[in-house]
C-alpha positions in Angstrom: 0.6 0.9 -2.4 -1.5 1.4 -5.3 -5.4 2.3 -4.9 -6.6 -0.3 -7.3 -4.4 -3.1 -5.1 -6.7 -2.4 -2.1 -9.7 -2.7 -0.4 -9.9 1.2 0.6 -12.2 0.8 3.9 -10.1 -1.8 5.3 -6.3 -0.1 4.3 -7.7 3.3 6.3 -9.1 1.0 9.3 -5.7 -0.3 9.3 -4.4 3.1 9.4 -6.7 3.5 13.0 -9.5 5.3 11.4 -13.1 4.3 12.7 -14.9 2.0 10.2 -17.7 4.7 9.4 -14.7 7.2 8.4 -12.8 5.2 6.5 -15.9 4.2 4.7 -16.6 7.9 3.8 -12.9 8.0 3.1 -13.0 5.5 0.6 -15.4 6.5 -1.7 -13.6 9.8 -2.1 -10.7 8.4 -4.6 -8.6 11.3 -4.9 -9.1 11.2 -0.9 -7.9 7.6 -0.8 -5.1 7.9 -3.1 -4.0 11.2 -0.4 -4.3 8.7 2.5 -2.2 6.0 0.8 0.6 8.3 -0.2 0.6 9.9 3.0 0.9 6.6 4.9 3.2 5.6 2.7 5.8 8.8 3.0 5.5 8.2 6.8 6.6 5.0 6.5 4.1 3.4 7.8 3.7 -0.3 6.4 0.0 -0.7 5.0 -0.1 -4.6 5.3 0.2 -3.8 9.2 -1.1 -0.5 9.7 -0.6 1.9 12.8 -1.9 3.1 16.1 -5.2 5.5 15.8 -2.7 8.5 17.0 -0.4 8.3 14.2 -3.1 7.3 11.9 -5.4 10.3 12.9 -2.3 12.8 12.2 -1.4 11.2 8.8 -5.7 12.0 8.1 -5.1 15.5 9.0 -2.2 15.9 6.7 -4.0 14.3 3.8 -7.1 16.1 4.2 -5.7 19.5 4.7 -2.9 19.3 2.3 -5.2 18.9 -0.7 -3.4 19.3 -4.3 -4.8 22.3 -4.9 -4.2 23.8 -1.7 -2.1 26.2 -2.6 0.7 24.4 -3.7 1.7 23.0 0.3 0.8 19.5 -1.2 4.2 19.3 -2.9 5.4 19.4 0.7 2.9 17.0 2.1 5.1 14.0 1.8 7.8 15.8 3.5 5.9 16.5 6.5 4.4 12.8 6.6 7.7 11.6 6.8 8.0 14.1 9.9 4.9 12.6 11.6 5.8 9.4 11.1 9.6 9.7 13.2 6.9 10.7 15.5 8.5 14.9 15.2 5.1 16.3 14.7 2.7 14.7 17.0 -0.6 16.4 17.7 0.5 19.5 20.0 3.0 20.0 16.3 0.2 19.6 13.9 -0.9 23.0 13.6 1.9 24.9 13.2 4.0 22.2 11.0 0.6 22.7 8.4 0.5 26.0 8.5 4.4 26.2 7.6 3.9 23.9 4.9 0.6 25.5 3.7 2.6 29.3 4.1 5.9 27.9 1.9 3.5 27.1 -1.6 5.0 24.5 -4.5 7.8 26.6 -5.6 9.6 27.1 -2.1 12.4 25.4 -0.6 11.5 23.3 2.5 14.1 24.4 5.2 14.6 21.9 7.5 15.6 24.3 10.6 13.2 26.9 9.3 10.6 23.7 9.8 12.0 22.2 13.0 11.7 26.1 15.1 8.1 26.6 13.3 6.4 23.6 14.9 8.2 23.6 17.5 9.9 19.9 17.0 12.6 19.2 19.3 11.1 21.3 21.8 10.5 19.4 24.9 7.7 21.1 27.4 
């Protein structure tokens, strides 16, 4: 989904942010194009949207996995896809960024390496 095909605001409500931060979202364009992307990896269909959960998780990828920080934002769609199997939920979050944000642009993701770093499959 393009950014210039969209009405910003309304694709991130759609996405389960609150108006007034999908708003602020919106006006950011390299922000917006993040979201988008992010959604988009994750599967997630933006004519339809998804829950706030999901939608909150796939925010926290794009806003932390910037594209200059340190190169984790050539993994970003990567881990999006994980979030949106519903692998990294939010008590996965923090580790799964920081392996991503650890392995920089030039690294290998490893799958397993992933999976026993953030804990998915683990069942508490």
């Amino acid at each position: 989904m393009s950014t210039a095909d969209v009405d910003g605001a309304a694709a991130l409500e759609r996405l389960g942010l609150t108006k007034e931060t999908a708003k602020k979202a919106a006006r950011n364009a390299a922000l917006l194009a993040r979201m988008l992307a992010v959604a988009d990896a994750a599967g997630v269909d933006g004519a339809k949207g998804c829950e706030k959960p999901l939608g909150t998780l796939l925010h926290r990828v794009a806003t932390t996995l910037t594209d200059d920080a340190d190169g984790a934002a050539a993994h970003r769609a990567k881990l999006a896809a994980y979030v949106g199997r519903g692998d990294v939920d939010k008590a996965r979050i923090a580790p799964a960024l920081a392996y991503v944000k650890a392995l920089g642009a030039d690294a290998a993701f490893d799958d397993d390496a992933f999976r026993a770093a953030a804990g998915v499959g683990v069942v508490v």
